[in-house]
Residue, then its C-alpha position, 0 to 999 in steps of 0.5 A: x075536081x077537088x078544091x082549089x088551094x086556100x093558101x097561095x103565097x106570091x113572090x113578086x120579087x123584085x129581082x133581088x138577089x135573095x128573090x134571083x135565090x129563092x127562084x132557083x130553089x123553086x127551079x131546081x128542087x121543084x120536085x123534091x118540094x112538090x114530093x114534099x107537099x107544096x106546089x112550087x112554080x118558077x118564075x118562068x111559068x109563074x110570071x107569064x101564066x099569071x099575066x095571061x090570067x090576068x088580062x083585061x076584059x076576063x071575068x073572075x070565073x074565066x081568070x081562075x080557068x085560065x090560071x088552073x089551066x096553067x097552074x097546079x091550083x086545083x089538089x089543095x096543095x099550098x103553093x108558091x109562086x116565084x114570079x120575081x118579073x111580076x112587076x116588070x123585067x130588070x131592064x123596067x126597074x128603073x125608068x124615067x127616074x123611077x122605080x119601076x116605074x109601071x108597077x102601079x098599072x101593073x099591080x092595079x090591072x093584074x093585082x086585082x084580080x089575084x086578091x081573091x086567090x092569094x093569101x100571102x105576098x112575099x116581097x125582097x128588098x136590099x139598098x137600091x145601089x145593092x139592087x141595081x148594081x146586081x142586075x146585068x144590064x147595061x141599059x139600066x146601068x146607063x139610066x143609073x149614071x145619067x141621073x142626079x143623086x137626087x133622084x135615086x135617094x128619092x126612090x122608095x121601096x115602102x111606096x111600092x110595099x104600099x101599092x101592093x097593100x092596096x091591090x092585095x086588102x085581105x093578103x097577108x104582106x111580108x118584107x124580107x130583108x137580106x139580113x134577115x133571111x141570113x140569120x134566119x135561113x131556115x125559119x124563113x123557109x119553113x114559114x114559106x114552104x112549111x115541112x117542104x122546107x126540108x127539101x131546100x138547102x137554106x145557104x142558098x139564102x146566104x150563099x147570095x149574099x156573101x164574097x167568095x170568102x164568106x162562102x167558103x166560112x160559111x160551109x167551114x162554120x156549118x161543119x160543126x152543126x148549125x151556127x148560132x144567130x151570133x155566129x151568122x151575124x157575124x160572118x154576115x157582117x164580116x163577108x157581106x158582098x157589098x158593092x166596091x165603091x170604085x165599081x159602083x161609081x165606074x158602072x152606075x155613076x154613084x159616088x161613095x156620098x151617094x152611096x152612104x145616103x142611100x144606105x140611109x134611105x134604105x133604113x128610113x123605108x124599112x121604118x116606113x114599111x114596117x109601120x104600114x098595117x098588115x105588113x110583116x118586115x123581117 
């Protein structure tokens, strides 16, 4: 059996819509990917091969026999895992007013154990009012509603990056931004998949984040080549598919107050987050 792979990179997500994106890359062009030298796995196979892997009472030996059963670890191949339901399913994002609220047990009790094999975490985050209101469930919607402001505004991602940091010590952690990955498509696709980044179309980064309008702009901009960082800030600032504030209040209950404070928040945790060591924020 040749050596496993050195260099293992682990989206966990959460389900952002850049995480949902970056997904259905890996799922829908895992063999052009694959014929292009990296060794990429879907959430679906992703998230429950590694909890299996994982499981209490397995030593280090019996883990990785069980994750190179499942996984293609064993070609020395770079790999990238999209498991974005690693710290929970969407309904488990918010839970007795925290944010994900398992993840600590979770990271601990299966973290751990993966330090060893993984080399990079990848991490998406957005505003949590942009998270919760794209994720379809009307179950945490109604948790969202029957909270105060204070709770949410509470809410950290940076805590989260952080718990990551202590259960992966010698892993490389990187903070992507929704803004960034906009911007920078298709560096952000290389520094991930390295030359298999030619086999993914790097709007899909975008398309994500955009209204209708923006998308259609989008493909009217790219007709003339690649555009300029100036000229995607600006579409990205012009489209971006932000929350609509009547939505906002009618399904998840938050006012346009609370919404305003919590694009504050978002900047004071991307502040926090990009001051933690070893943590790369784009």
């Amino acid at each position: 059996m040749k050596q496993a792979s050195s260099h293992i990179t682990l989206l966990v997500g959460p389900q952002t819509r850049l995480a949902r994106a970056l997904n259905d890359a890996v799922r829908t062009r895992r063999k052009a990917i694959a014929v292009a030298g990296v060794m990429a796995v879907p959430n679906r196979i992703a998230t429950r091969a590694l909890r299996a892997a994982t499981a209490e009472n397995q030593s280090d030996k019996d883990r990785r026999a069980s994750l190179a059963s499942a996984l293609p670890l064993d070609d020395g191949r770079p790999v990238f895992l999209s498991a974005i339901n690693f710290l929970g399913p969407p309904t488990a994002a918010f839970r007795r007013q925290e944010l994900f609220p398992n993840a600590e047990r979770i990271i601990n009790s299966h973290g751990s154990p993966l330090a060893k094999m993984i080399s990079r975490v990848v991490v998406t985050v957005e505003p949590l009012h942009h998270f919760l209101l794209s994720l379809s469930s009307p179950t945490l919607h109604h948790r969202v509603s029957a909270s105060p402001w204070e709770a949410l505004y509470e809410l950290s991602w940076s805590e989260l990056v952080s718990e990551l940091c202590e259960a992966f010590p010698s892993c490389r952690v990187w903070v992507v931004t929704p803004d960034a990955a906009f911007v920078g498509a298709q560096t952000i696709l290389a520094e991930m998949f390295g030359a298999a980044a030619t086999a993914i179309d790097p709007t899909i980064l975008q398309r994500c984040h955009l209204t209708p309008d923006g998308q259609a702009a989008l493909e009217k901009a790219a007709l003339g080549g690649n555009p300029s960082a100036e000229k995607l800030e600006g579409l990205f600032s012009a489209y971006r598919d932000a929350p609509d504030p009547a939505e906002l209040e009618t399904r998840v209950g938050i006012d346009k107050l609370t919404s305003t404070l919590l694009d504050q928040r978002f900047l004071e945790d991307l502040r926090e987050i990009e001051a933690l060591p070893r943590v790369r924020l784009l």
